[in-house]
C-alpha positions in Angstrom: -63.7 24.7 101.3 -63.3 21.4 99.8 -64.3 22.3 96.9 -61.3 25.0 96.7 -58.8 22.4 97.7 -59.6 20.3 94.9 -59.8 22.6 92.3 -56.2 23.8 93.2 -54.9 19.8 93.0 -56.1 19.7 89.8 -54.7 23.0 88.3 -51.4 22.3 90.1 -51.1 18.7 88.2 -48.7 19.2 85.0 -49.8 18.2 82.0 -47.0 15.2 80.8 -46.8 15.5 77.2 -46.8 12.4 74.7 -43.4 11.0 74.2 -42.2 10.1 70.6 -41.4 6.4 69.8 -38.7 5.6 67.2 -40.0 3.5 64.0 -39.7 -0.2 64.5 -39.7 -2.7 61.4 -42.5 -5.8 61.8 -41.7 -9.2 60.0 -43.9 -12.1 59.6 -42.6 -15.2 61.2 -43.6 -18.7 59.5 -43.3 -21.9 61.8 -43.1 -25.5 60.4 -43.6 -28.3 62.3 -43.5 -31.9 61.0 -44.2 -34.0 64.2 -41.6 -34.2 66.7 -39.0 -32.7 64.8 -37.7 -29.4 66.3 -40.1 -26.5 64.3 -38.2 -24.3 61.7 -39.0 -20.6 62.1 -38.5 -18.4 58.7 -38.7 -15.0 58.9 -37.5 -12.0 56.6 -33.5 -11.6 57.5 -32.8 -15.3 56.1 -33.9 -14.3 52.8 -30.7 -12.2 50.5 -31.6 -7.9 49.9 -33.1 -7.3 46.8 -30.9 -5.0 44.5 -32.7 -2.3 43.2 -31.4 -3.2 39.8 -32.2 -6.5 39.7 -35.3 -4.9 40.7 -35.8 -3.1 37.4 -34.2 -5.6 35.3 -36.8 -8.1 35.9 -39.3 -5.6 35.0 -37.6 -4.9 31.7 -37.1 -8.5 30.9 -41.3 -8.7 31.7 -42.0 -6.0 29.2 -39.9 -7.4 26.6 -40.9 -10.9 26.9 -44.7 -9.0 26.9 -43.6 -7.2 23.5 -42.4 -10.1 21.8 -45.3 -12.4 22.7 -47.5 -9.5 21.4 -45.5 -8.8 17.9 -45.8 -13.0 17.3 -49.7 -12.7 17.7 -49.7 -9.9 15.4 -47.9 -12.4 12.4 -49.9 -13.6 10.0 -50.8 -17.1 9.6 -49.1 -19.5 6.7 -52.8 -19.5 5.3 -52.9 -16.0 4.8 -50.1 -15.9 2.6 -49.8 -15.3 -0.8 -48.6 -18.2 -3.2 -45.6 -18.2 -4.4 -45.5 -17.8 -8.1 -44.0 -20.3 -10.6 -41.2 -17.9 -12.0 -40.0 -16.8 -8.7 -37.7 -20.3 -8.4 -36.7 -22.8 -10.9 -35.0 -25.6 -9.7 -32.7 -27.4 -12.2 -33.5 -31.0 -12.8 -31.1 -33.7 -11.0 -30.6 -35.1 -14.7 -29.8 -32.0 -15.9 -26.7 -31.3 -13.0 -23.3 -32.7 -13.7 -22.1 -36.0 -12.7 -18.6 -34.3 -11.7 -17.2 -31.3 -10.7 -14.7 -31.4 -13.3 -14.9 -28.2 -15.2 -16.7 -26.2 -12.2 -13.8 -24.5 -10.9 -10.7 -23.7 -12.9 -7.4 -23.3 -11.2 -3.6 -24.0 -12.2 -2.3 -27.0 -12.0 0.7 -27.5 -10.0 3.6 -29.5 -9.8 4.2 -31.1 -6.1 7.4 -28.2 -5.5 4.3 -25.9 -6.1 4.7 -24.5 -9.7 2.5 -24.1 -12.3 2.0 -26.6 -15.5 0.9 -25.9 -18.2 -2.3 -28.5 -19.4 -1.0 -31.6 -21.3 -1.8 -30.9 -25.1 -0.5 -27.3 -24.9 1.8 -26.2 -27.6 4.8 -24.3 -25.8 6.3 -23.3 -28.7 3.2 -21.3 -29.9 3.0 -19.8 -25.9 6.4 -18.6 -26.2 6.0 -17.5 -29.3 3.1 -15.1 -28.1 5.0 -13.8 -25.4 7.9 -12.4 -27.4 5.1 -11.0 -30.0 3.5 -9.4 -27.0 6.8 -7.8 -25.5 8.2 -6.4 -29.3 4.4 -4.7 -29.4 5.4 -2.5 -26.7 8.9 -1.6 -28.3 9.7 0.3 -31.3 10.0 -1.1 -34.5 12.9 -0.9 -36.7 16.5 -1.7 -37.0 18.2 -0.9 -33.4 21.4 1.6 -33.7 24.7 2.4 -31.7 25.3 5.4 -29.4 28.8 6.5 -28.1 29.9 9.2 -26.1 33.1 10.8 -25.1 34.6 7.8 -27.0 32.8 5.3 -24.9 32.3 1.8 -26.6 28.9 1.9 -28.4 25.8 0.8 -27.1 23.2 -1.1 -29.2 19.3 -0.6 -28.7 16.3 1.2 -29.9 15.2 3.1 -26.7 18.1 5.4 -25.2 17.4 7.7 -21.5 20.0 10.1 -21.7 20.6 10.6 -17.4 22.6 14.0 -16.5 23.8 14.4 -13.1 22.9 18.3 -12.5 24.3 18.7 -9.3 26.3 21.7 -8.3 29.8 20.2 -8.5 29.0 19.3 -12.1 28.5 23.1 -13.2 30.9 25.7 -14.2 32.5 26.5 -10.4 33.0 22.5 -10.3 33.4 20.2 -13.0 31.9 22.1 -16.1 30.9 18.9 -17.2 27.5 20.1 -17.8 28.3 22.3 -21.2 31.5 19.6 -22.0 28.6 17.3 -22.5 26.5 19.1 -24.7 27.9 18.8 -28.3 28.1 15.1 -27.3 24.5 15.0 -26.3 23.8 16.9 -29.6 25.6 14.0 -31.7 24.2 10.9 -29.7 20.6 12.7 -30.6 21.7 12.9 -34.6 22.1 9.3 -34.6 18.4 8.6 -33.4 15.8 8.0 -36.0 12.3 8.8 -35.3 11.6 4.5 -35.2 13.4 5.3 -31.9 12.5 6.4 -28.6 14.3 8.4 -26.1 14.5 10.3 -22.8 17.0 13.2 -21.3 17.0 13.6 -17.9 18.3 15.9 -15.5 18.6 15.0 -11.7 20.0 16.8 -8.5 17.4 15.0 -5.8 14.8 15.5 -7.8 14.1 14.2 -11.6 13.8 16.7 -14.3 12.0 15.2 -17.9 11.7 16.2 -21.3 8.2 16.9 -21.6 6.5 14.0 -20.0 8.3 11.0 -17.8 8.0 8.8 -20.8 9.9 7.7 -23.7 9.2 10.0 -27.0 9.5 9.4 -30.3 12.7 10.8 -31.9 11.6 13.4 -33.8 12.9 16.4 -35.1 11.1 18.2 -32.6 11.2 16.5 -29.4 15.4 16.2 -30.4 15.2 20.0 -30.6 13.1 20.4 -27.2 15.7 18.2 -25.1 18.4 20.0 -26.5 16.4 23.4 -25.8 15.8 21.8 -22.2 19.9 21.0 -21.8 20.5 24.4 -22.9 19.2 26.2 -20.0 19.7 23.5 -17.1 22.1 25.3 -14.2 24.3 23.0 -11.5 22.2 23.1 -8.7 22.1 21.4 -5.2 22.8 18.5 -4.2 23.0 14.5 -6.2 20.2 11.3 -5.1 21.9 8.9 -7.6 19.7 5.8 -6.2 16.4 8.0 -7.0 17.5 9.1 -10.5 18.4 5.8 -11.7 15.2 4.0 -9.9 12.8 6.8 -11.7 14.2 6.2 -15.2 15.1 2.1 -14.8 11.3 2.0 -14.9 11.0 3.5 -18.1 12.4 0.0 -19.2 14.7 1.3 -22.0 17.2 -0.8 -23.6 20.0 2.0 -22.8 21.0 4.3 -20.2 23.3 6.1 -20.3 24.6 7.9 -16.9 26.9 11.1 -16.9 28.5 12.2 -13.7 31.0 12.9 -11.0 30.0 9.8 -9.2 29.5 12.1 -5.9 28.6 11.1 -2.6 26.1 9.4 -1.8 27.5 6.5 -3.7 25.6 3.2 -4.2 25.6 0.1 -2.5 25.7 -3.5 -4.2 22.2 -3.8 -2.6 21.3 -0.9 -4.2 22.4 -1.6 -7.8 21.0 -4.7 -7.3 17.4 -3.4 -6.6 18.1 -0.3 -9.9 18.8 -3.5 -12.3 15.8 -5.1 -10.9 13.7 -1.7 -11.4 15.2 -2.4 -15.2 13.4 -5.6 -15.5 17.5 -7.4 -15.5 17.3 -5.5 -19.4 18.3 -2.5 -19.3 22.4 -1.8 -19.7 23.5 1.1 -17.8 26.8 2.8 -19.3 28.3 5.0 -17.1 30.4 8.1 -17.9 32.2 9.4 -14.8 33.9 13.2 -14.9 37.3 13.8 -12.9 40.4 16.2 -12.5 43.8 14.2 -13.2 43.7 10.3 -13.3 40.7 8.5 -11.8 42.3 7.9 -8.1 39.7 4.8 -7.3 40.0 1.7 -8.4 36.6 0.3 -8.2 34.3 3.2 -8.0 30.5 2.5 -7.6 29.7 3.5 -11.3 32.4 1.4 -12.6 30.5 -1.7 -10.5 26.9 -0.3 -11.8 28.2 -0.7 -15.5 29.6 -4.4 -14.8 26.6 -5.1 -12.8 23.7 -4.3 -15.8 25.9 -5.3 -18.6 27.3 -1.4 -19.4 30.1 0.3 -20.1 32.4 2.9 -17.7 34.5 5.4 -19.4 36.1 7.9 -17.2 36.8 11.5 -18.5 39.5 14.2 -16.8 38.1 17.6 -17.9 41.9 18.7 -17.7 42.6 16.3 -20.8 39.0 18.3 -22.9 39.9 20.7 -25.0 
């Protein structure tokens, strides 16, 4: 009987299952104690987080400074290398180098407002004398002559650029300018020897050459291919006067000599200034301006380009041309 009653106390116990403890962080505490001075604990939370990327940068810096110490064993020692040999470096002799600089480095000499002089001892007269020899080399030889056209007072020179203004105002619904000037053109070129050099151009806002945009040679046949080339320009579009006389002013000729209507856009003073400057402040630009009735302006912008580059201005009223 007893025996029952303890077996059922036993089965009717319940079985108390084990209960789960949350993680808990340990530290290591370190205690100082110097006599009777208060003790200092130390323990982990006094001391800053390491970041994970200082972390790694340490490391790198390690393996580097691992590398490094492991490339310096691998150099050879000044023992083991070779001798140098007695051609690889020649030393000059301190007798041998100058006692001066003078003569080391050459550069102009200057005057104190900053402009170059000429070393004392050098014959001017013979300098100037080359640079005029230098500039006739790249002229023609011979005698200069004298161009005129529609009556225009003659110009003198040896290189001419013959400039048309092609535009559309200049053609036969305009102007007809354009085949008034042709027999002119045709006498102008007559005059020419082949000692000479010329240029016809033909402009609207572009520049149209004879041949090549250079001067050529007057010879019969490059005479007979710019008159060939007048022959079968058209009026066409509009006029870039500033262009045109920029393009040509380059060609440095002595002469220019500038037919047209003097259309919009005209010049500016600060324009002609920059075309006589594109001409080198040599090159005379006579202008021939086309009109119906009396010219009505008094100081039109080709009149002040002739005055300006030492030219001529002639004006012609196609109602006068037979």
């Amino acid at each position: 009987m007893v025996f029952a009653i303890l077996l059922a106390l036993v089965w009717q116990t319940p079985t108390i299952a084990p209960r789960e403890e949350p993680d808990r962080t340990g530290g290591i505490v370190l205690v100082e104690q110097q006599g009777d001075v208060e003790a200092k604990y130390f323990h982990e939370p006094d001391q800053p987080p390491v970041d994970a990327s200082e972390s790694a940068s340490a490391a790198s810096s390690a393996e580097s400074a691992a590398s490094a110490a492991s490339s310096a064993a691998a150099l050879p020692d000044a023992a083991d290398l070779p001798p140098l040999l007695a051609g690889d470096a020649v030393l000059p002799a301190l007798a041998d180098l100058p006692a001066t600089t003078d003569g080391l480095f050459q550069s102009p000499s200057l005057t104190t407002g900053g402009r170059p002089q000429l070393p004392s001892g050098t014959d001017i007269a013979a300098v100037l004398a080359e640079d005029a020899a230098r500039l006739a080399a790249g002229q023609p030889a011979g005698s200069p002559t004298r161009v005129s056209l529609f009556g225009s007072p003659a110009a003198s020179g040896r290189t001419f650029v013959f400039l048309i203004d092609r535009s559309k105002s200049m053609g036969g619904d305009g102007l007809n300018a354009l085949a008034a000037a042709e027999p002119h053109l045709r006498a102008a070129l007559d005059i020419l020897q082949p000692e000479h050099q010329f240029q016809l151009v033909a402009y609207d806002q572009r520049c149209h050459y004879v041949k090549e945009r250079q001067l050529l040679p007057a010879t019969s046949d490059n005479k007979q291919a710019a008159l060939s080339f007048y022959s079968q320009l058209a009026a066409h579009g509009k006029t870039d006067h500033d262009l045109a006389l920029h393009s040509v002013a380059r060609l440095r000729p002595d002469v220019i000599f500038l037919l047209s209507d003097g259309g919009d856009p005209h010049l500016t003073d600060a324009q002609i200034l920059a075309v006589r400057r594109a001409g080198g402040n040599r090159t005379a630009i006579h202008c021939i301006q086309f009109g119906f009735g009396p010219l009505q302006a008094t100081s039109p912008f080709l009149r002040r380009l002739a005055d300006a580059t030492g030219g001529q201005f002639t004006y012609v009223n196609v109602r006068g041309m037979k």
